[in-house]
PASETOR-195219 format. One record per residue (C-alpha): residue in one letter; x, y, z. Coordinates in pm, 1 decimal, m for minus. Each point is the difference from the previous one (the first is absolute). Last residue first. Example, Ala and Ser with C-alpha at 12.3 -4.5 7.8 and 13.67 -1.06 7.14 Angstrom:
residues 2
@code = S c1 = 1367.0 c2 = m106.0 c3 = 714.0
@code = A c1 = m137.0 c2 = m344.0 c3 = 66.0
END
This chain:
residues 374
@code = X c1 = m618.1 c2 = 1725.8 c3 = m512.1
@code = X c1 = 354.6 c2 = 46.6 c3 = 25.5
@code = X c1 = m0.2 c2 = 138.2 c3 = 328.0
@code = X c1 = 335.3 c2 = 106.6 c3 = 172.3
@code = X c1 = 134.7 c2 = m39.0 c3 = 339.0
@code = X c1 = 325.2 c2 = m19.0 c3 = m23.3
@code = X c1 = 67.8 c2 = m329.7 c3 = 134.8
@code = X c1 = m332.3 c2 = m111.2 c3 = m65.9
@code = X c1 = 83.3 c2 = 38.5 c3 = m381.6
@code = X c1 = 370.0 c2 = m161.2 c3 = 39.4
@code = X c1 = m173.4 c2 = m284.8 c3 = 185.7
@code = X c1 = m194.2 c2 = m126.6 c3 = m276.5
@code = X c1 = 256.0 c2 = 33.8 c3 = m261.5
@code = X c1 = 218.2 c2 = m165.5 c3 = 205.6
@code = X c1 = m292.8 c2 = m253.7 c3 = 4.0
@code = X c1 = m54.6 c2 = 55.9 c3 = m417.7
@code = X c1 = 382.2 c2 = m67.9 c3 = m6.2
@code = X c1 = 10.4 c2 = m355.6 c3 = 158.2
@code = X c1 = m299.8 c2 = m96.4 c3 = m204.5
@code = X c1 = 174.2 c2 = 138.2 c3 = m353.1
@code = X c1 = m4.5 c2 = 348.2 c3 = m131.9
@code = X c1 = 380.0 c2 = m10.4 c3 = m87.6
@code = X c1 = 108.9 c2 = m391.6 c3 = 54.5
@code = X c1 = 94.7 c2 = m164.7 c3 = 278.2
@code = X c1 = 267.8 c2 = m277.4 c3 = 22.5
@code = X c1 = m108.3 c2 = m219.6 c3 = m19.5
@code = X c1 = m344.3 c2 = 118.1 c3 = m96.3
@code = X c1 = m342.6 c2 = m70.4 c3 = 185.9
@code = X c1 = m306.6 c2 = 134.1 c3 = m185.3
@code = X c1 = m259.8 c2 = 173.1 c3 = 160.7
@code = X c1 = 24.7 c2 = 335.4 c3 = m205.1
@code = X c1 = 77.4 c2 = m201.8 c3 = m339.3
@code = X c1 = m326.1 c2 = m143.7 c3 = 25.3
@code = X c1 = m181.5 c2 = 377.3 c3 = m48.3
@code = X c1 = m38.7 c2 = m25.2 c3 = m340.0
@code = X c1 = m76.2 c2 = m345.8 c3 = m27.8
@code = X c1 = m270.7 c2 = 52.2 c3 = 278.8
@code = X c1 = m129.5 c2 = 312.9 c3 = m213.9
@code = X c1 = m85.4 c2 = m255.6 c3 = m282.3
@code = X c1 = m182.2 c2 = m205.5 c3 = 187.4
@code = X c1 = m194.7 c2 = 268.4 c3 = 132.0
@code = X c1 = m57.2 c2 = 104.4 c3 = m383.1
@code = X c1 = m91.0 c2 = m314.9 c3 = m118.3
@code = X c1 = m280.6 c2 = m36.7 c3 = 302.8
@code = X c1 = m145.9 c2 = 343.3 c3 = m136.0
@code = X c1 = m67.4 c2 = m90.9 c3 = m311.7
@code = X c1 = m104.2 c2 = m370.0 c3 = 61.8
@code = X c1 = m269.6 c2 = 168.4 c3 = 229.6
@code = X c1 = 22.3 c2 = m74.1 c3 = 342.9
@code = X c1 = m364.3 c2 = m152.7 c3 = 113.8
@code = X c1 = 178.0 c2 = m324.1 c3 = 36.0
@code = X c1 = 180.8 c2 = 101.9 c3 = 274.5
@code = X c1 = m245.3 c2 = 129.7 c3 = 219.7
@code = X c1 = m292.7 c2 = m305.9 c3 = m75.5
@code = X c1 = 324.9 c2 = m285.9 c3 = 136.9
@code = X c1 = 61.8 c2 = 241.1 c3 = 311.7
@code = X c1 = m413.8 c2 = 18.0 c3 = 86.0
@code = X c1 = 135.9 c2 = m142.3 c3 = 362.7
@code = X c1 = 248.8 c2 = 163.2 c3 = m44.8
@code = X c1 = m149.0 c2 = 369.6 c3 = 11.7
@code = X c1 = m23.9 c2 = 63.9 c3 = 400.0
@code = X c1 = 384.8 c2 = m76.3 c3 = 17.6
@code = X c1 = 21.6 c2 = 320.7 c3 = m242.9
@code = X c1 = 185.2 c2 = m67.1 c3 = m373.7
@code = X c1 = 286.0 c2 = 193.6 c3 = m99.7
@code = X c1 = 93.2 c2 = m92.1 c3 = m350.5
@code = X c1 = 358.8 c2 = 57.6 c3 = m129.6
@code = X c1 = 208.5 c2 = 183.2 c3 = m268.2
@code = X c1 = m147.8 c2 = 354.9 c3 = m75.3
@code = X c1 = m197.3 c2 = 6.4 c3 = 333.9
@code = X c1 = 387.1 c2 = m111.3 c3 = 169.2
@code = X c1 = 79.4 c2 = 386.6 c3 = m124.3
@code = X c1 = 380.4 c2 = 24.8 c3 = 99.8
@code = X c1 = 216.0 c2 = 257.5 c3 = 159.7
@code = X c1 = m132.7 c2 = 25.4 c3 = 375.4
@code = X c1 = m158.0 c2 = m337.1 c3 = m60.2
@code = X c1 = 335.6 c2 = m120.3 c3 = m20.7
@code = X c1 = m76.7 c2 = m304.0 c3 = 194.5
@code = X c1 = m388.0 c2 = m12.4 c3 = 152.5
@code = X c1 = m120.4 c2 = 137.3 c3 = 324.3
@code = X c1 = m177.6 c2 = m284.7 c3 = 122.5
@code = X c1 = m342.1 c2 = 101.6 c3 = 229.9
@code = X c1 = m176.2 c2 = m332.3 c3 = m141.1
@code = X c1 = 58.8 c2 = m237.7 c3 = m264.1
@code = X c1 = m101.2 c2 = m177.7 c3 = m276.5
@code = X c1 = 227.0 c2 = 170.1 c3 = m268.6
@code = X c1 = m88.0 c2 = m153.7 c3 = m366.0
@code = X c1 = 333.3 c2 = 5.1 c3 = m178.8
@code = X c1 = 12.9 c2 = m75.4 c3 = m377.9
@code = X c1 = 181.2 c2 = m256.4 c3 = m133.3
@code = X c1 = 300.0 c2 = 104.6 c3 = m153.4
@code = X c1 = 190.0 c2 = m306.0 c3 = 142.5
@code = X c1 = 246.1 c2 = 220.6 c3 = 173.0
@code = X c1 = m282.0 c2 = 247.2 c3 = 125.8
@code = X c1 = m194.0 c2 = m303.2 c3 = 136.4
@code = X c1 = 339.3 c2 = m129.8 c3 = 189.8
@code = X c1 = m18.6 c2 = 379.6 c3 = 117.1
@code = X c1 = m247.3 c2 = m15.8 c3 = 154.2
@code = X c1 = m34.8 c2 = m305.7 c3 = 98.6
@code = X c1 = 277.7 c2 = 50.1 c3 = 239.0
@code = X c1 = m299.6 c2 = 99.5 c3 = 245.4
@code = X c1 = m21.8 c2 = 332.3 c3 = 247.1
@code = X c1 = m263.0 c2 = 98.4 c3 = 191.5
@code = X c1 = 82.5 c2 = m250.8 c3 = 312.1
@code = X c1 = m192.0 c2 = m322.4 c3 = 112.7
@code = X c1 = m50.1 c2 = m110.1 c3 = m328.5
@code = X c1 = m106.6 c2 = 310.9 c3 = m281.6
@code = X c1 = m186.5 c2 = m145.5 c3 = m309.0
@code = X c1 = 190.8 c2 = 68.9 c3 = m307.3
@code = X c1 = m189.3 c2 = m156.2 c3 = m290.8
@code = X c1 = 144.3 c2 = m113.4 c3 = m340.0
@code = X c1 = m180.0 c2 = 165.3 c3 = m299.4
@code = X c1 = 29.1 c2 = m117.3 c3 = m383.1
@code = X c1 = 152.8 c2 = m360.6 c3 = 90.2
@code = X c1 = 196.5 c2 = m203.0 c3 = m198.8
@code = X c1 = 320.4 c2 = 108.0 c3 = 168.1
@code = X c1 = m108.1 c2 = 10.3 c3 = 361.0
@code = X c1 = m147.0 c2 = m350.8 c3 = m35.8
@code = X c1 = 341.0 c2 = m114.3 c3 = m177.5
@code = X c1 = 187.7 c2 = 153.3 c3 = 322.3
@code = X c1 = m229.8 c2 = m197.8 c3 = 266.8
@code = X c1 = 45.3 c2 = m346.0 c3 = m230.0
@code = X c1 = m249.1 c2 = m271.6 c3 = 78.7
@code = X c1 = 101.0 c2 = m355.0 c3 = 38.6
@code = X c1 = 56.9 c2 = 71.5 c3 = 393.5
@code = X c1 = m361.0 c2 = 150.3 c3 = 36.1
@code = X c1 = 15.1 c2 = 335.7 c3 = 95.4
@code = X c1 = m90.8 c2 = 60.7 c3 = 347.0
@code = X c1 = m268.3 c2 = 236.2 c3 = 75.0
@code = X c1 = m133.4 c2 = 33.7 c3 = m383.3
@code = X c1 = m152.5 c2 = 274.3 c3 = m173.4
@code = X c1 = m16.2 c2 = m106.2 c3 = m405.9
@code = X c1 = m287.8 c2 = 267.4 c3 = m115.3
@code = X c1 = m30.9 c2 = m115.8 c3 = m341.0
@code = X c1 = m264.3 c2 = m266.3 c3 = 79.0
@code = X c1 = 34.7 c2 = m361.4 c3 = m185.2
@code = X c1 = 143.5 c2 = m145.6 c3 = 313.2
@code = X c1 = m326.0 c2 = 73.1 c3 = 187.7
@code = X c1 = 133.7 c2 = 237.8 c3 = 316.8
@code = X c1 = 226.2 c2 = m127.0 c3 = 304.8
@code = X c1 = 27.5 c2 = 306.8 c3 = 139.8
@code = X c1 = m233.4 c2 = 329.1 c3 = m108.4
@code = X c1 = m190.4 c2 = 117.8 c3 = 268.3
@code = X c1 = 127.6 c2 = m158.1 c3 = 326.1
@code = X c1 = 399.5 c2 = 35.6 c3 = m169.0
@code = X c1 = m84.5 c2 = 398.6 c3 = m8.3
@code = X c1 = m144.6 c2 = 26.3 c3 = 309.5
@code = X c1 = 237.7 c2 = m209.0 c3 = 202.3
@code = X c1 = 296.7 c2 = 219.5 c3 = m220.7
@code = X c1 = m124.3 c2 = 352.6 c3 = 125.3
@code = X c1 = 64.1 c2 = m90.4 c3 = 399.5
@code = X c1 = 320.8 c2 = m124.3 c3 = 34.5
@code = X c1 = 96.3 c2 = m310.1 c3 = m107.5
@code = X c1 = m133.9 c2 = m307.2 c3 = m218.4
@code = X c1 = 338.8 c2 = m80.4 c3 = m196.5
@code = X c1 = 23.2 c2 = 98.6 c3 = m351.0
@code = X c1 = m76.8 c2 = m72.9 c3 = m368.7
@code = X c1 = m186.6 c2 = 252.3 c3 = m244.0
@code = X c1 = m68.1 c2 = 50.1 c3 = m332.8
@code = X c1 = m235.5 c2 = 205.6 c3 = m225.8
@code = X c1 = m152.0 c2 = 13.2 c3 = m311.7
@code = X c1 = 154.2 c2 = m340.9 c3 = m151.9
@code = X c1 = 93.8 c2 = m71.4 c3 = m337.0
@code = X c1 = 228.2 c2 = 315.9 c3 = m81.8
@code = X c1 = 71.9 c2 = 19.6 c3 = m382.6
@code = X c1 = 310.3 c2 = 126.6 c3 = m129.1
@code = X c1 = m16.8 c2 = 357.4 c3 = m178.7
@code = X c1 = 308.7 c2 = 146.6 c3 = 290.0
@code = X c1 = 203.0 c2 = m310.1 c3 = m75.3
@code = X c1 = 19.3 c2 = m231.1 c3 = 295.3
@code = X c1 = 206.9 c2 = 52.9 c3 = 320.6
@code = X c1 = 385.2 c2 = m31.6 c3 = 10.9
@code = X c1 = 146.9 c2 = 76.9 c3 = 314.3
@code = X c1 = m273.2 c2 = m133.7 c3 = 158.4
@code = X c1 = 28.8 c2 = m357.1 c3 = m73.0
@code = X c1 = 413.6 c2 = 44.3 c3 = 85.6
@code = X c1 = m185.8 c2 = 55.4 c3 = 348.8
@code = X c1 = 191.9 c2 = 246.3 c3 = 151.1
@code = X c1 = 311.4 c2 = m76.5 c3 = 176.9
@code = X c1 = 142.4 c2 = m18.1 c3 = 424.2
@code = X c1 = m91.5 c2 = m386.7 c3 = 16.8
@code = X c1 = m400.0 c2 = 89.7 c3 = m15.6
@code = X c1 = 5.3 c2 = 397.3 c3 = m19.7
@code = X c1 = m281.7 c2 = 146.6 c3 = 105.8
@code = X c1 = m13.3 c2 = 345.9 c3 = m16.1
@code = X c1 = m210.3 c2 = 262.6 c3 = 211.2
@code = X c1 = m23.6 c2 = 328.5 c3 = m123.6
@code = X c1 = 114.2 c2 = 292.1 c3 = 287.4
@code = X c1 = m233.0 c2 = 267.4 c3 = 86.8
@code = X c1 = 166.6 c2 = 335.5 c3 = 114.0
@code = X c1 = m54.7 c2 = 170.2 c3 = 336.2
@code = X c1 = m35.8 c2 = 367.3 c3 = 0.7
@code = X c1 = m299.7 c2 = 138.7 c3 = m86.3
@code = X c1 = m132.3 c2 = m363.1 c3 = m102.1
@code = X c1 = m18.6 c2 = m30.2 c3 = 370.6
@code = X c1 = m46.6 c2 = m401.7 c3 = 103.1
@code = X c1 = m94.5 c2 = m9.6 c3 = 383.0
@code = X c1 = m209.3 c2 = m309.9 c3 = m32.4
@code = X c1 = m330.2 c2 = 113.9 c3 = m183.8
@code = X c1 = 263.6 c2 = 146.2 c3 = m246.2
@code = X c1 = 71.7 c2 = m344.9 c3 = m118.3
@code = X c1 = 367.9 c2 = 42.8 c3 = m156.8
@code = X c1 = 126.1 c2 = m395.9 c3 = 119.7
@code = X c1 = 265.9 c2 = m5.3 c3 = m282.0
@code = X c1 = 160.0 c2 = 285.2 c3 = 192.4
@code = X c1 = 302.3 c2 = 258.7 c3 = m79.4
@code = X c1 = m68.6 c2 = 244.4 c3 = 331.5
@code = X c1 = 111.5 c2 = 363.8 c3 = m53.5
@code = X c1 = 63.5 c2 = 122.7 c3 = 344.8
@code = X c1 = m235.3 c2 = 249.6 c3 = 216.1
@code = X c1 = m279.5 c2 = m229.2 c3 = 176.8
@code = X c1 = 139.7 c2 = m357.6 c3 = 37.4
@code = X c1 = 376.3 c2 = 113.1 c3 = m39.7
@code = X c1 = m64.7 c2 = 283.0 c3 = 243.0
@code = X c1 = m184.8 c2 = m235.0 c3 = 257.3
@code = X c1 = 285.9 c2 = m265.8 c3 = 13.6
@code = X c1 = m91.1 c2 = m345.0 c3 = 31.5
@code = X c1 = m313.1 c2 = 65.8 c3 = m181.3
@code = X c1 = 194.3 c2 = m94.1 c3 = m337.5
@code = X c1 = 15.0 c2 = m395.8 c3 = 91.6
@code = X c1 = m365.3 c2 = 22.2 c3 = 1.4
@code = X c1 = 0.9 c2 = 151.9 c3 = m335.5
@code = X c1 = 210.2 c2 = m254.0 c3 = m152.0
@code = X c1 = m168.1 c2 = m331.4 c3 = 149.6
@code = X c1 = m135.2 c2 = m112.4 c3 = m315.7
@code = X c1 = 343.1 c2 = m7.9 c3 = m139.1
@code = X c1 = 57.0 c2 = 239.9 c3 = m267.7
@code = X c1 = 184.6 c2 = 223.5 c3 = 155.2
@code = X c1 = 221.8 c2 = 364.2 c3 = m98.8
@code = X c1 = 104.1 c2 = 264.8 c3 = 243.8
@code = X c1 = 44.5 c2 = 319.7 c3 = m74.2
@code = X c1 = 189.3 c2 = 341.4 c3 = 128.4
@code = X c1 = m58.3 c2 = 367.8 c3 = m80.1
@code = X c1 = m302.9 c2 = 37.0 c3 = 288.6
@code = X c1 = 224.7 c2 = m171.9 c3 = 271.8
@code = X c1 = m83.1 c2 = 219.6 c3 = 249.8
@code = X c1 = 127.3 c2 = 304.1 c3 = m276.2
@code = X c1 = 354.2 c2 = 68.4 c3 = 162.8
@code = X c1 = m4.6 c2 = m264.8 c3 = 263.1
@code = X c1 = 33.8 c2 = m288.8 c3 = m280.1
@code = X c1 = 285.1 c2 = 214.8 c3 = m190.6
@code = X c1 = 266.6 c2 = 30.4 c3 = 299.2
@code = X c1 = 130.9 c2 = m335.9 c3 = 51.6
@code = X c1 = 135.2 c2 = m198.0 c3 = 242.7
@code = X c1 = m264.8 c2 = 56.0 c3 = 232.7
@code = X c1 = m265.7 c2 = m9.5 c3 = m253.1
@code = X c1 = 133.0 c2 = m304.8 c3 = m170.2
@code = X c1 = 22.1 c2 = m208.0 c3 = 274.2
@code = X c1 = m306.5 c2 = 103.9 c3 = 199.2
@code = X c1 = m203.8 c2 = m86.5 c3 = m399.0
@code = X c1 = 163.6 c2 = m373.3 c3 = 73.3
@code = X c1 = m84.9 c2 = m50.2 c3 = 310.4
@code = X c1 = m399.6 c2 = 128.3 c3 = m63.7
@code = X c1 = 7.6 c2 = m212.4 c3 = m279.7
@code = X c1 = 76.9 c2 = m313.7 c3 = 168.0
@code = X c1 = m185.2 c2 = 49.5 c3 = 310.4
@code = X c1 = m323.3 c2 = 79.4 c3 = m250.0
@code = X c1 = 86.2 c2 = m367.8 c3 = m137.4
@code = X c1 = 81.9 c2 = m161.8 c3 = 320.2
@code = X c1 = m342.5 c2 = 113.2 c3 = 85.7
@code = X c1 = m198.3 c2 = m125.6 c3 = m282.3
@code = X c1 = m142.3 c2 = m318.3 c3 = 218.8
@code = X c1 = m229.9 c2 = m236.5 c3 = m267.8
@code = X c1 = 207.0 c2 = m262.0 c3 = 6.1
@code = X c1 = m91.7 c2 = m275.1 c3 = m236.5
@code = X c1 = 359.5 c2 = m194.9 c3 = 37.0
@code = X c1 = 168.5 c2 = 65.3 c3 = 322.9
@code = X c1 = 327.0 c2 = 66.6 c3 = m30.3
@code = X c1 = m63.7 c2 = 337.8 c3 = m141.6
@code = X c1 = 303.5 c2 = 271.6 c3 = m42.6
@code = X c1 = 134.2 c2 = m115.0 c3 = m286.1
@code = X c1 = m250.6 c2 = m80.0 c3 = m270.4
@code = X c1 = m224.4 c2 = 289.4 c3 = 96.2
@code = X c1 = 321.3 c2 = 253.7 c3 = 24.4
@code = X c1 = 70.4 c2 = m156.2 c3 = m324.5
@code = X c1 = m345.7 c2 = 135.3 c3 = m144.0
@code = X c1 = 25.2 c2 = 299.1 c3 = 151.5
@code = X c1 = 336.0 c2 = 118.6 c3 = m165.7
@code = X c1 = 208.8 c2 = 258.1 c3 = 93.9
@code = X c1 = 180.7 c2 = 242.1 c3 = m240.6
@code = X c1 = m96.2 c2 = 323.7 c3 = 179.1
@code = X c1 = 43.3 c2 = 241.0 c3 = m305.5
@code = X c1 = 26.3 c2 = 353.0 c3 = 14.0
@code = X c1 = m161.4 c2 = 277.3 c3 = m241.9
@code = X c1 = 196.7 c2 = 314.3 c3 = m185.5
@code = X c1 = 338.9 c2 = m75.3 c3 = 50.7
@code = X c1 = 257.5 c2 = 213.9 c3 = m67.3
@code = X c1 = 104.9 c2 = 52.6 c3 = 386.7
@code = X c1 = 2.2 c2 = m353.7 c3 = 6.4
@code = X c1 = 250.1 c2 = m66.2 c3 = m224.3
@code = X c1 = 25.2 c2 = m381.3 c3 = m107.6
@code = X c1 = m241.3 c2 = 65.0 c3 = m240.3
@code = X c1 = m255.0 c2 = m236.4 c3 = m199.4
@code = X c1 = m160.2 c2 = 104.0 c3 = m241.7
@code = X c1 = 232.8 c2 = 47.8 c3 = m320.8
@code = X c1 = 121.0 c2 = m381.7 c3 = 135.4
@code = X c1 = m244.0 c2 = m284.5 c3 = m143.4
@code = X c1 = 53.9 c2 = m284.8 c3 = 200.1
@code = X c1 = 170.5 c2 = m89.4 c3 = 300.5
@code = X c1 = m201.0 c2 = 149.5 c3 = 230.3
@code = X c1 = m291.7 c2 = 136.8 c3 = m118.0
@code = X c1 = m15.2 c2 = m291.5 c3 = m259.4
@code = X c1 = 16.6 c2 = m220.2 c3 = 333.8
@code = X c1 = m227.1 c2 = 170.4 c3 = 179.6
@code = X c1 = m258.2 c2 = 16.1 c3 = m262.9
@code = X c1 = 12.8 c2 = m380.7 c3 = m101.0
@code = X c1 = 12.4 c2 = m63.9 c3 = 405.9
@code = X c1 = m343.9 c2 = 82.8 c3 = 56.2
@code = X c1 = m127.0 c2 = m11.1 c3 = m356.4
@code = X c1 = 57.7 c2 = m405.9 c3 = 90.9
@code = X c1 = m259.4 c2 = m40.8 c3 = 258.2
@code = X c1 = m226.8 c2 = m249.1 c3 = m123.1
@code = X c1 = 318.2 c2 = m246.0 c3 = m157.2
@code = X c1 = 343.0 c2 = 102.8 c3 = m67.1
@code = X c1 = 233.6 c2 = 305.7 c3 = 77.3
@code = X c1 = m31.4 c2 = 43.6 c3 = 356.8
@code = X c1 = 125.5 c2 = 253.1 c3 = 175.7
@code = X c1 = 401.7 c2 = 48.9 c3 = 116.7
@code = X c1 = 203.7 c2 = 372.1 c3 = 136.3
@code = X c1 = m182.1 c2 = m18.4 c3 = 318.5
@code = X c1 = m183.8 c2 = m312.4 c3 = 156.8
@code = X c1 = 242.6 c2 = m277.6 c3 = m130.8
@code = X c1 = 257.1 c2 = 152.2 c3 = 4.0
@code = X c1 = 107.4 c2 = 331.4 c3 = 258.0
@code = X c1 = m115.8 c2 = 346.9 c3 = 65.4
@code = X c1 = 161.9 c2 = 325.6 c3 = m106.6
@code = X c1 = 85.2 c2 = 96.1 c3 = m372.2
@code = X c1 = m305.2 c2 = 233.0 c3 = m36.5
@code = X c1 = m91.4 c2 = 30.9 c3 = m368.7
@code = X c1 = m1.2 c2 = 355.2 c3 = m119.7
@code = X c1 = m233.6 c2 = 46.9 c3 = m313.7
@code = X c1 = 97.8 c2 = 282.7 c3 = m232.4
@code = X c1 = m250.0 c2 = 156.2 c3 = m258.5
@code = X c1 = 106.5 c2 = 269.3 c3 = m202.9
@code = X c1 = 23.6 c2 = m116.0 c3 = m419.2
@code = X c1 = m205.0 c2 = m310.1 c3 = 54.7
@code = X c1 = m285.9 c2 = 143.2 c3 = 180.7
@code = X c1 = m12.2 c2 = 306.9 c3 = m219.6
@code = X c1 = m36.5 c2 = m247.3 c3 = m284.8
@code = X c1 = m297.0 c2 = m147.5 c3 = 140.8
@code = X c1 = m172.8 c2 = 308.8 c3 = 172.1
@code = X c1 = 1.3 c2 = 146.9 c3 = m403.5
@code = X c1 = m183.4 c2 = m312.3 c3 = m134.4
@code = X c1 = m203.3 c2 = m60.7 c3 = 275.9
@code = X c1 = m66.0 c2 = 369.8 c3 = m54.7
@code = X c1 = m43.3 c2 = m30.0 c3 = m406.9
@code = X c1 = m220.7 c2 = m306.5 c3 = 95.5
@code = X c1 = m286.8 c2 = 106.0 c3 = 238.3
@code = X c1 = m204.4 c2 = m292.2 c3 = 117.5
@code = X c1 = 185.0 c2 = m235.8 c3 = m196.9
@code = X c1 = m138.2 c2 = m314.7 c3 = m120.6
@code = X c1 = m100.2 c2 = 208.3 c3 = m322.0
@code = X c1 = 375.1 c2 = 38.6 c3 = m140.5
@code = X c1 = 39.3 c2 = 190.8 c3 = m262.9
@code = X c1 = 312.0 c2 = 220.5 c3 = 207.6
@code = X c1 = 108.5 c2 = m330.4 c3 = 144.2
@code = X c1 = 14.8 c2 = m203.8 c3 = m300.3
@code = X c1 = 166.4 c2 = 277.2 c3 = m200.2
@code = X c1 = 255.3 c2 = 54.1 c3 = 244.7
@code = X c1 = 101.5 c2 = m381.5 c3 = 48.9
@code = X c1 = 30.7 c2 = m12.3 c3 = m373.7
@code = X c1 = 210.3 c2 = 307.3 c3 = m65.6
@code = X c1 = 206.9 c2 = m124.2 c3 = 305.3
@code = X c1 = m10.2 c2 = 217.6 c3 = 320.3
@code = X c1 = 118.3 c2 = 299.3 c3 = 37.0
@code = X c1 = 291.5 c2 = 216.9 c3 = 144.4
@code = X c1 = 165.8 c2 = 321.6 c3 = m123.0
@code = X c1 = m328.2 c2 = 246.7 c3 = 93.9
@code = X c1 = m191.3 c2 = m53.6 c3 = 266.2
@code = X c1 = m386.7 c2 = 183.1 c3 = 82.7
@code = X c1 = 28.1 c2 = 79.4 c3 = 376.6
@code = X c1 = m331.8 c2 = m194.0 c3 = 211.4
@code = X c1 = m208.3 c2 = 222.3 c3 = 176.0
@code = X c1 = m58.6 c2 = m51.1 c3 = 356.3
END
């Protein structure tokens, strides 16, 4: 589908120009176009049915946070989206929330049983399809659900149209799971410690400061990328520049590493997706993705070549030889495509044109109708 060129809206001088010279974009005079098209047309109806805590709520702090950020903005937030005509809409929102169904619906700590979960959904999609006539229309095809607990896509079999037709928002995008970049949309996970970013990271060092470590990470031993990595390179002389701990000591700061670092690695836990992302993107250190079958954020829009490192599971153990054979040249450049691209993963209050919260309508406007920016 071709996108219509506009005419009486743009963005700012400087957001244009940024865009339209942009290298992190894979093709930036149609991200630019598919942008303001999205703002102009697009209208999001939010189903009103379903009751607090599950419906209507998401968290807004901690692992999970993009979760409830989104459904909040969506809901109480910024308003040239959101309709309360539903003949006018273009896509549907089911404003549940996985991560409070979790909370709520286990007594039993460490339960592993997902049924109330599918019961859930499947309840809650009867509702709305009896009520209303939009689900029955396209099986769902025009309506979304967004999740950035763990559990997301599990909670999405419990109806077979919303696992295999809708537009599914997910942190957890590992296509060797179900994941369909054709139509499901990858979600950036955000940790917000007390419901804030790091004041740290809203603030990192000039763009000509020197980085004293090559690379930095500090995580838990899960899943099955991070055993490798930690076996490898854990626990290393203190004088090495590859600072890869399991738990940071308590004198040590994990946001100070990230700053004075020139590449801070992503491994995957036990899902795809890591908040490290985008806590590297904030500190402008460079991204390397350790991961398998993860369908990354915006990748749709964005180049992550022009602002990250991929590196294969088979290559850590050689991770230290990888990075160092960057040339200065090229390292300044992917450092200075994740300051251009920060502002896509950044959490306003409220949001901001072309922030985090827009990128995912974004997102879901372009699987909505179908088009290829690429």
């Amino acid at each position: 589908m071709r996108i219509a060129a506009l005419t009486g809206t743009n963005l700012t001088t400087h957001d244009n120009d940024d865009i339209l010279a942009g290298t992190v974009y894979r093709n930036p005079r149609l991200f630019h176009q598919s942008y303001l098209e999205m703002e102009k047309l697009f209208k999001v109806y939010v189903y009103p049915d379903g009751d607090l805590p599950i419906v209507h709520d998401a968290p807004c702090k901690d692992i999970y946070s993009i979760e409830g950020r989104f459904l909040h903005e969506m809901e109480h937030g910024v308003g040239r989206f959101r309709t309360n005509d539903p003949t006018a809409a273009h896509v549907y929102f089911l404003p549940f929330s996985v991560t409070w169904m979790v909370k709520y619906f286990y007594s039993t700590p460490h339960s592993y049983d997902v049924t109330p979960l599918k019961n859930f959904v499947s309840d809650y999609v009867r509702v709305i399809s009896t009520k209303y006539p939009f689900w029955n229309k396209t099986h769902g095809a025009d309506h979304f659900m967004v999740a950035c607990h763990d559990w997301g896509p599990y909670a999405s079999e419990g109806n077979p149209f919303l696992y295999n037709t809708s537009i599914r928002v997910l942190c957890n995008a590992n296509t060797s799971e179900g994941f369909n970049p054709q139509k499901d949309v990858p979600l950036p996970e955000i940790h917000l410690y007390g419901g804030e970013v790091s004041p740290k990271l809203l603030s990192p060092p000039p763009g000509n400061a020197t980085r004293r470590y090559l690379a930095f990470f500090a995580g838990g031993m899960h899943g099955p990328i991070r055993p490798i990595l930690l076996h490898h390179w854990n626990n290393r002389d203190i004088n090495d520049d590859m600072r890869v701990y399991e738990y940071l000591p308590k004198d040590l700061d994990y946001y100070s590493f990230m700053l004075n670092s020139k590449f801070c690695l992503c491994p995957s836990g036990y899902e795809v997706a890591s908040p490290r992302i985008v806590e590297s993107i904030y500190a402008e250190c460079v991204p390397v993705i350790l991961s398998k079958n993860y369908t990354l954020p915006f990748s749709d829009v964005l180049r992550w070549e022009s602002f990250s490192v991929q590196v294969d599971v088979s290559d850590i153990p050689r991770l230290k030889e990888v990075l160092s054979a960057i040339p200065e040249s090229e390292y300044q450049k992917l450092k200075h495509g994740v300051r251009a691209v920060r502002r896509h993963f950044t959490l306003n209050q409220p949001a901001k044109r072309l922030d985090v919260f827009h990128m995912i309508l974004h997102s879901i406007w372009l699987r909505r109708l179908d088009i290829d920016l690429r």
